[in-house]
C-alpha positions in Angstrom: 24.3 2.1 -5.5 21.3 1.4 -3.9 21.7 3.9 -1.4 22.0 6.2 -3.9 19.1 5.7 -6.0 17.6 5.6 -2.7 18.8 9.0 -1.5 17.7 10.3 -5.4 13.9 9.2 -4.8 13.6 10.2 -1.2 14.8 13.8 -2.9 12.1 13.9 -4.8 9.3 13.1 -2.7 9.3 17.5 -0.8 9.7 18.9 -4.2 6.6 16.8 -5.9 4.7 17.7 -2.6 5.0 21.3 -2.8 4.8 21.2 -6.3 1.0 19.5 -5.7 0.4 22.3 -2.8 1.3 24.8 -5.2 -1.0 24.1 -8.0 -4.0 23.5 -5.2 -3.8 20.2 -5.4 -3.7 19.8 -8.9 -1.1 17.3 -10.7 1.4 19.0 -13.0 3.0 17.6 -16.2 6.3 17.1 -14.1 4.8 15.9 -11.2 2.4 13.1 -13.6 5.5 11.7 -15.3 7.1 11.6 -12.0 4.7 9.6 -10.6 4.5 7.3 -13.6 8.1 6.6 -13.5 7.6 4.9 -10.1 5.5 2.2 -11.9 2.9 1.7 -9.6 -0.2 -0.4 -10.8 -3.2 0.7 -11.7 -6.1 0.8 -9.9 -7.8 -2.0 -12.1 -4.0 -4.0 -11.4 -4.3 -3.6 -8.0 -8.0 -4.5 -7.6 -7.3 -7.8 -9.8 -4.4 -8.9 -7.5 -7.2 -8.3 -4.6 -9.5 -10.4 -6.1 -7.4 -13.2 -7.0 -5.8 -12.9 -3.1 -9.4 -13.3 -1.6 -10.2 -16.3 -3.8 -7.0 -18.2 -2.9 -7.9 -17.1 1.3 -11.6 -18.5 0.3 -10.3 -21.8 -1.2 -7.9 -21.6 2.2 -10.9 -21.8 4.5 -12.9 -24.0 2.1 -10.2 -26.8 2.3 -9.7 -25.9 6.3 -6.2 -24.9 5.8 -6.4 -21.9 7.8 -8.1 -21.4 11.2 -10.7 -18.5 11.6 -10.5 -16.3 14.5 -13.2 -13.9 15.8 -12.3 -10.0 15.3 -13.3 -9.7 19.2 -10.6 -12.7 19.9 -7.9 -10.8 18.2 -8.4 -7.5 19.6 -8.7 -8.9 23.2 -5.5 -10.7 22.5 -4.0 -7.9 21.7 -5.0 -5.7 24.6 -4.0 -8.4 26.6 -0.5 -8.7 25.1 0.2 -4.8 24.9 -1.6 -3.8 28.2 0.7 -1.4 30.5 
């Protein structure tokens, strides 16, 4: 079953895209309560989860739960790791 509900949204995703491309970008009634049906959160949902995810990584560092680690440490790791 899952495959198929899978296969029935993965239809829907070149039809909605044209449809957007057709109307120069513009949403249409069909394609809006498509998109609504997926129940994404808002934009104010998804800002509040990202506020309440960097507090609880703030009271992480605060408590030294976590250990901080440059940007320039990272990325030189990772060239390092994936160098050819």
């Amino acid at each position: 079953m899952a495959k198929r509900n899978r296969f029935c949204f993965l239809g829907w995703i070149k039809p909605v895209d044209a449809e957007i491309i057709a109307h120069g970008g513009k949403m249409t009634k069909r394609t809006n309560y498509f998109l609504k049906s997926l129940n994404l959160p808002t934009q104010s949902e998804v800002d509040r989860l990202w506020a309440k995810e960097v507090e609880r990584r703030i009271a992480q560092i605060e408590r030294g739960k976590v250990k901080l680690v440059s940007g320039e440490k990272v990325f030189s790791d990772l060239r390092r790791k994936y160098r050819r």
